[in-house]
C-alpha positions as CSV (number, residue, x, y, z in Angstrom):
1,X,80.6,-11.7,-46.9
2,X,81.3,-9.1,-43.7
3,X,78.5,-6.7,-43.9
4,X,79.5,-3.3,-43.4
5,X,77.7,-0.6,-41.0
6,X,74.5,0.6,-42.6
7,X,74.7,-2.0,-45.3
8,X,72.0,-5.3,-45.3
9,X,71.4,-8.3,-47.1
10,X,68.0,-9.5,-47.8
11,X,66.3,-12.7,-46.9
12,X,65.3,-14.9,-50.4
13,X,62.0,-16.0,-50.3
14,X,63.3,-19.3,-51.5
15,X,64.9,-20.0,-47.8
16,X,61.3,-20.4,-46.6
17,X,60.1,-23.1,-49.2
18,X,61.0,-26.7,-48.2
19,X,62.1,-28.4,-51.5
20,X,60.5,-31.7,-51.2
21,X,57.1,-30.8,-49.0
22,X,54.2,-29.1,-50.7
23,X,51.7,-26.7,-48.4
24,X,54.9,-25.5,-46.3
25,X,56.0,-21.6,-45.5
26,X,58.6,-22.2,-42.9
27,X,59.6,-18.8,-41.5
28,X,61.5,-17.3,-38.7
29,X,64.5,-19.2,-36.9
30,X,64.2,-22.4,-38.8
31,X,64.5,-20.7,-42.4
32,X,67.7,-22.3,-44.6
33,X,70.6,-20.6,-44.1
34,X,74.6,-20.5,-43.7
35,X,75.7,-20.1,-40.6
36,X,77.3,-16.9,-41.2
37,X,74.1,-15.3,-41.8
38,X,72.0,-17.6,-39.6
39,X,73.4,-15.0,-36.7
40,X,71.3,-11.9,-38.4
41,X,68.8,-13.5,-39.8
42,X,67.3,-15.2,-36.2
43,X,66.8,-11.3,-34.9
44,X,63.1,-10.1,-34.5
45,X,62.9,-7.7,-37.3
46,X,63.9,-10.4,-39.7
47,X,61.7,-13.2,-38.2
48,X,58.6,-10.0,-38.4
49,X,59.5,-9.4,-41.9
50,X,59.7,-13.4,-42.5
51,X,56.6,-13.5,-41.4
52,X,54.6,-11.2,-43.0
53,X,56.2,-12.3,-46.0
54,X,55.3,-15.9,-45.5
55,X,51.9,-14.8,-44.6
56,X,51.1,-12.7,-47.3
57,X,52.6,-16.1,-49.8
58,X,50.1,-18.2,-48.0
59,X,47.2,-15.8,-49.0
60,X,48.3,-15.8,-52.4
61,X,48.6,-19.4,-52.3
62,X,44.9,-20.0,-51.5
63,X,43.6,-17.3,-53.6
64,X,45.6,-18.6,-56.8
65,X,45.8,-22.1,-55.9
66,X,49.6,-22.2,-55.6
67,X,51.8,-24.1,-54.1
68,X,54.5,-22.0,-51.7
69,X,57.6,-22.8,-54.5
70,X,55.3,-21.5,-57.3
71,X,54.6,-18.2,-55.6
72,X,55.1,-15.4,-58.4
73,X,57.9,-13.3,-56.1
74,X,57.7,-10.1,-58.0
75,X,54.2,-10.0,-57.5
76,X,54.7,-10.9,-53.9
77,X,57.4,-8.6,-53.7
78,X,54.9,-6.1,-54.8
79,X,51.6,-7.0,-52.0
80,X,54.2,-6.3,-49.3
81,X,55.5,-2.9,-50.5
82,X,52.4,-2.0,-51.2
83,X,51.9,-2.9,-47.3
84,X,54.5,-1.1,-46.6
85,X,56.7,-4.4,-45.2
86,X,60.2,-4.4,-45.3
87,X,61.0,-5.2,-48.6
């Protein structure tokens, strides 16, 4: 899909959970995508946002015992708004 000026797409958490390795976050330039959005995605602000998401899902991961593909994503969703992330 061609992304007009001023509009975005947003990252799935989903992109950064291997499906086959437990214990894994992978963010930033090596997250699953198409190339078409691989382009966009590899910027800094993306990779920052990646990565305060990821950390935030690794926090909630050892607090709750989780594995990263079991992370609740509304309630992540939540932590980083209420940290004012981009969301």
């Amino acid at each position: 899909k061609h992304i007009e000026n001023g509009e975005a797409y947003g990252i799935p958490y989903g992109t950064m959970v291997p499906e086959s390795v437990d214990g894994v976050i992978v963010a930033g330039r090596s997250l699953s995508s198409e190339r078409f959005a691989n382009g966009s995605a590899r910027c800094q602000a993306p990779i920052m946002a990646m990565g305060q998401a990821a950390g935030t899902a690794a926090a909630l991961c050892v607090e709750h015992g989780f594995q990263p593909r079991d992370v609740p994503v509304g309630q992540l969703r939540g932590m980083l708004r209420a940290a004012k992330a981009v969301v």
